[in-house]
C-alpha positions as CSV (number, residue, x, y, z in Angstrom):
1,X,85.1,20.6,-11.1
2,X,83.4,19.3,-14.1
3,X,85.8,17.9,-17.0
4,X,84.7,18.9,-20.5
5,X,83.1,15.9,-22.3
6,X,84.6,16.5,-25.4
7,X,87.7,16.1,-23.5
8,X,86.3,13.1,-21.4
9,X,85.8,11.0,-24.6
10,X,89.6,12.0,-25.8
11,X,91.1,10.6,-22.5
12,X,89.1,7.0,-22.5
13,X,89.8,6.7,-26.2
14,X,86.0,6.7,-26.9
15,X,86.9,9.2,-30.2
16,X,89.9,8.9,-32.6
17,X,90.0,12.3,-33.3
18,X,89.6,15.6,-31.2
19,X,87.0,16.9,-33.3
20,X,83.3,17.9,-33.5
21,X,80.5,19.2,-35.5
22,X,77.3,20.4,-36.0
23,X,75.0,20.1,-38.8
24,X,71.5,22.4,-39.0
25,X,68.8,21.6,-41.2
26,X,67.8,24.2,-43.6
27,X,64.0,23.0,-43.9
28,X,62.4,23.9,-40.3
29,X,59.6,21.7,-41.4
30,X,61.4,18.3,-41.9
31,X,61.3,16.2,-38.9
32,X,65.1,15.8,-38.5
33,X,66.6,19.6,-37.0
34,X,70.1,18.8,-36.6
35,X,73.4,16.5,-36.1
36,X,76.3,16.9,-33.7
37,X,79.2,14.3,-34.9
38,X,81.9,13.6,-31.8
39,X,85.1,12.3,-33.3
40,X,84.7,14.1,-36.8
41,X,82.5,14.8,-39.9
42,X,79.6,13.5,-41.6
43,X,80.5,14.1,-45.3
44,X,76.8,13.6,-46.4
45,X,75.9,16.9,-45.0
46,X,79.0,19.5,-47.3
47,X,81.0,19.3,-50.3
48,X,84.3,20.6,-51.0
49,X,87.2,20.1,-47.7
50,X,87.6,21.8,-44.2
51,X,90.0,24.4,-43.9
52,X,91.6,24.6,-40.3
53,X,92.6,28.0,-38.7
54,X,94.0,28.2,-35.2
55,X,92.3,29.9,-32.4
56,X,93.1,32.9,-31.2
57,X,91.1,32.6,-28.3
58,X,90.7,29.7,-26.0
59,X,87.5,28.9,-24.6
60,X,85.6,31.2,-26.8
61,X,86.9,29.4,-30.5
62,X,87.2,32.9,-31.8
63,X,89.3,33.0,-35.0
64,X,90.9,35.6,-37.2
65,X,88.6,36.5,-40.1
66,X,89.5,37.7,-43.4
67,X,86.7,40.1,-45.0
68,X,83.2,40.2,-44.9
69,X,80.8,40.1,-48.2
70,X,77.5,41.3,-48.9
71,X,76.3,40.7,-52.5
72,X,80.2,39.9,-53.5
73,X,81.6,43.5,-52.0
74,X,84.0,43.8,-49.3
75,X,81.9,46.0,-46.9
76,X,85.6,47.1,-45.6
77,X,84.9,46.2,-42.1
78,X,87.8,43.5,-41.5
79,X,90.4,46.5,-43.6
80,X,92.6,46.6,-40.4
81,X,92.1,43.2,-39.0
82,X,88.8,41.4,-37.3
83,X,87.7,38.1,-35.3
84,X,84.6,36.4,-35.2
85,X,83.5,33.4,-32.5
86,X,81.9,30.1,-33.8
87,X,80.1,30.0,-30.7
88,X,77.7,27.0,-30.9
89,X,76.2,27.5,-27.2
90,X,74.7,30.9,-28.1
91,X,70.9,31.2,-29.9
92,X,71.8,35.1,-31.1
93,X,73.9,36.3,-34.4
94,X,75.8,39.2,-33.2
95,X,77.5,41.9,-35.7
96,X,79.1,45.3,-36.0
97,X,76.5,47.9,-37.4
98,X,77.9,49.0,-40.2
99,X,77.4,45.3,-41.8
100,X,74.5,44.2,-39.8
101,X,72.9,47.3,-41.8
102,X,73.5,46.6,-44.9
103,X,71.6,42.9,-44.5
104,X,69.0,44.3,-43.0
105,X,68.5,46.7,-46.1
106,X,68.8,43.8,-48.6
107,X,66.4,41.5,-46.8
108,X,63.8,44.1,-45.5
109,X,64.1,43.2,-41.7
110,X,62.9,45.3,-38.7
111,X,66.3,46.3,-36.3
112,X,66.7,47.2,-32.5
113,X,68.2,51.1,-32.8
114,X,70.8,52.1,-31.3
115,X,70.7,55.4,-29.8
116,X,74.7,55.7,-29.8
117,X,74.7,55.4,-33.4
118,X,72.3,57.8,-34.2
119,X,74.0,60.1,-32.1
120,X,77.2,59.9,-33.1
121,X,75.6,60.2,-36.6
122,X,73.6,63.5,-36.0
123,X,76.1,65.0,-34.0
124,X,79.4,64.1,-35.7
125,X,78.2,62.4,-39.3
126,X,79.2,65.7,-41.3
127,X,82.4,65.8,-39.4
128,X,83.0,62.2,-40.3
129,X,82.2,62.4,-43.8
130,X,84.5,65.8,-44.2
131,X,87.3,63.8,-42.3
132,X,87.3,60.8,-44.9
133,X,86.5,63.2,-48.0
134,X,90.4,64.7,-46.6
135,X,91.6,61.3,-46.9
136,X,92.4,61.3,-43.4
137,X,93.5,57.7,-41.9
138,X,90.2,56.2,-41.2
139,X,91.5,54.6,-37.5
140,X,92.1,57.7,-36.1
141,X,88.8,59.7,-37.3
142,X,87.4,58.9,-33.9
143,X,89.8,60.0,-31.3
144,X,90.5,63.3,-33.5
145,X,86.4,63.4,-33.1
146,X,87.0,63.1,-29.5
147,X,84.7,60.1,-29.2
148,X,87.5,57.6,-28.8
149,X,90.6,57.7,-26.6
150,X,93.3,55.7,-29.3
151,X,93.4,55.3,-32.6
152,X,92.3,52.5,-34.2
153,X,89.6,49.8,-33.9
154,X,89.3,46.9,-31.6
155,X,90.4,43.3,-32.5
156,X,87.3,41.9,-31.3
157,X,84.3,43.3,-32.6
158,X,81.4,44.8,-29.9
159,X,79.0,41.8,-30.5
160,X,81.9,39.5,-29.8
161,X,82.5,41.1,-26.7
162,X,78.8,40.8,-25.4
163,X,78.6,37.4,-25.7
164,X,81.9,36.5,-23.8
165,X,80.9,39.0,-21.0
166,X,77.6,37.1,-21.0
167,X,78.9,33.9,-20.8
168,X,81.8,35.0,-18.9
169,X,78.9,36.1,-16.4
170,X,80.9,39.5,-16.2
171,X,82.5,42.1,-18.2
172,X,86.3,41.7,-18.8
173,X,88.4,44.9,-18.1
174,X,90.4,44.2,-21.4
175,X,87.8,44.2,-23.7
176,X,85.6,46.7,-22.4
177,X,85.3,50.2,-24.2
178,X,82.4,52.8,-24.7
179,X,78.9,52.4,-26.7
180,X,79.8,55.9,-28.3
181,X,83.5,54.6,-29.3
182,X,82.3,51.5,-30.7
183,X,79.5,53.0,-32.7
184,X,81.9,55.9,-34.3
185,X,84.1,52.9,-35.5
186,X,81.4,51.0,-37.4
187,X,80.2,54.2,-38.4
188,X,83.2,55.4,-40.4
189,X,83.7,52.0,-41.4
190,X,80.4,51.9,-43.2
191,X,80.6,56.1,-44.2
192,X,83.5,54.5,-45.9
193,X,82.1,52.0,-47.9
194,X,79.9,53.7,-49.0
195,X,81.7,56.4,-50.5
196,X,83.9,53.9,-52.4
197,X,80.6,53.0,-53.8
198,X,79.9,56.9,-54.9
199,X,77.4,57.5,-53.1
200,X,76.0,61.1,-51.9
201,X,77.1,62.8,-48.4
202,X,73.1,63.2,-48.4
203,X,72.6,60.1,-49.0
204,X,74.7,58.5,-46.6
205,X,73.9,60.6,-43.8
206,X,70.0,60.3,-44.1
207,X,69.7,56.5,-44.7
208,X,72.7,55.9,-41.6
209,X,70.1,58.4,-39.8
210,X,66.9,55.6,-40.4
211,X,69.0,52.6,-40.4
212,X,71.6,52.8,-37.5
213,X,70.9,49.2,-36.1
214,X,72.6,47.0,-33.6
215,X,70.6,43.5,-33.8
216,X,68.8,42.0,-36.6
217,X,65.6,41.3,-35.7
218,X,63.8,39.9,-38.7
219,X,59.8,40.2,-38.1
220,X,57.7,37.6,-40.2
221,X,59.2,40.3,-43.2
222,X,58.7,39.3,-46.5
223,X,62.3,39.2,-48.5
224,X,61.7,40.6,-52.0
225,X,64.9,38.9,-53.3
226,X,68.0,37.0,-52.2
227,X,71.1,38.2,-50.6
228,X,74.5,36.5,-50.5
229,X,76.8,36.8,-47.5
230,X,80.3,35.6,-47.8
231,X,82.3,35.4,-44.7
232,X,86.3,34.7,-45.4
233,X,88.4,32.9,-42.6
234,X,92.1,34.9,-42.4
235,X,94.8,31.8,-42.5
């Protein structure tokens, strides 16, 4: 069995300090693309300092995460807790829908539907809505739906747990759950948000109808204008 090189260059003292990191270039057309420092940081490449978080997963670096932004508002998705992975051997950016949705409205890209999610929407959307107009607790909209069998929503969010059962080359028993769960979750999640944000039942219901997307897939799209994301680590 293989050692892991990081760990390798630990044990014969090759690296002061058991640390890595990556740096991308921005400018696809310069001829430099990237930098990955073993032994620590190249401080030409950031400003400011690192914060450290532990991990609550080992082998995966999956972290606690405190609230995700889109355009400086909470979208409302990390409210009862979320993780993320910093998973530097993976090409794809995975996300729950209800956020993944929002981007793709502000940049204009093209998205992979999901047929869950517009089902759980036309079938149960009303029902949803009426449930959080009641003020009823948000976690357990879904299991009083019938489309989930507990009350509230995962630790580890359904992209998360694609790309470990990818990597993992199976899927694990613990973290496995069903399509039609997971997309009622990020549904009334985003249902949610929106309403804090007044809009109309009519409103929500016929753009989650057009937009219920698992995957960004951005297409050669134009973007009219610029969108900020702000992801906050939980300590």
């Amino acid at each position: 069995m293989c050692s892991h090189a990081m760990y390798n260059m630990v044990k014969q003292g090759l690296i002061s300090d058991p640390v890595f990191s990556f740096w991308f270039n921005r400018h696809a057309d310069e001829g430099e693309g990237g930098e990955i420092v073993f032994g620590g940081m190249d401080s030409s490449h950031y400003k400011g300092d690192h914060t450290f978080v532990p991990v609550t997963r080992k082998g995966y670096w999956q972290f606690n995460m405190g609230d995700v932004l889109v355009d400086g508002k909470s979208t409302g998705f990390c409210a009862g807790g979320c993780a993320a992975i910093a998973d530097s051997g993976t090409s794809l950016l995975a996300g729950p829908i209800a956020i993944i949705t929002e981007i793709n409205e502000k940049i204009g890209a093209a998205g992979v539907v999901s047929q869950e999610c517009k089902t759980v929407v036309s079938q149960y959307g009303q029902q949803i809505l009426d449930l959080l107009l009641a003020e009823t607790q948000p976690a357990k909209i879904c299991s009083q739906v019938g489309l989930c069998t507990f009350d509230g929503t995962h630790g580890v969010s359904a992209g998360i747990r694609s790309v470990v059962d990818d990597e993992a080359g199976k899927s694990n028993g613990g973290l496995k759950s069903d399509p039609m769960c997971n997309a009622c979750e990020m549904a009334v999640v985003w249902m949610q948000n929106q309403l804090a944000q007044n809009k109309t039942q009519e409103l929500i219901l016929n753009y989650i109808n057009q937009a219920s997307l698992t995957d960004l897939e951005h297409r050669g799209v134009s973007v009219p204008f610029s969108m900020l994301l702000c992801l906050t680590i939980s300590l």
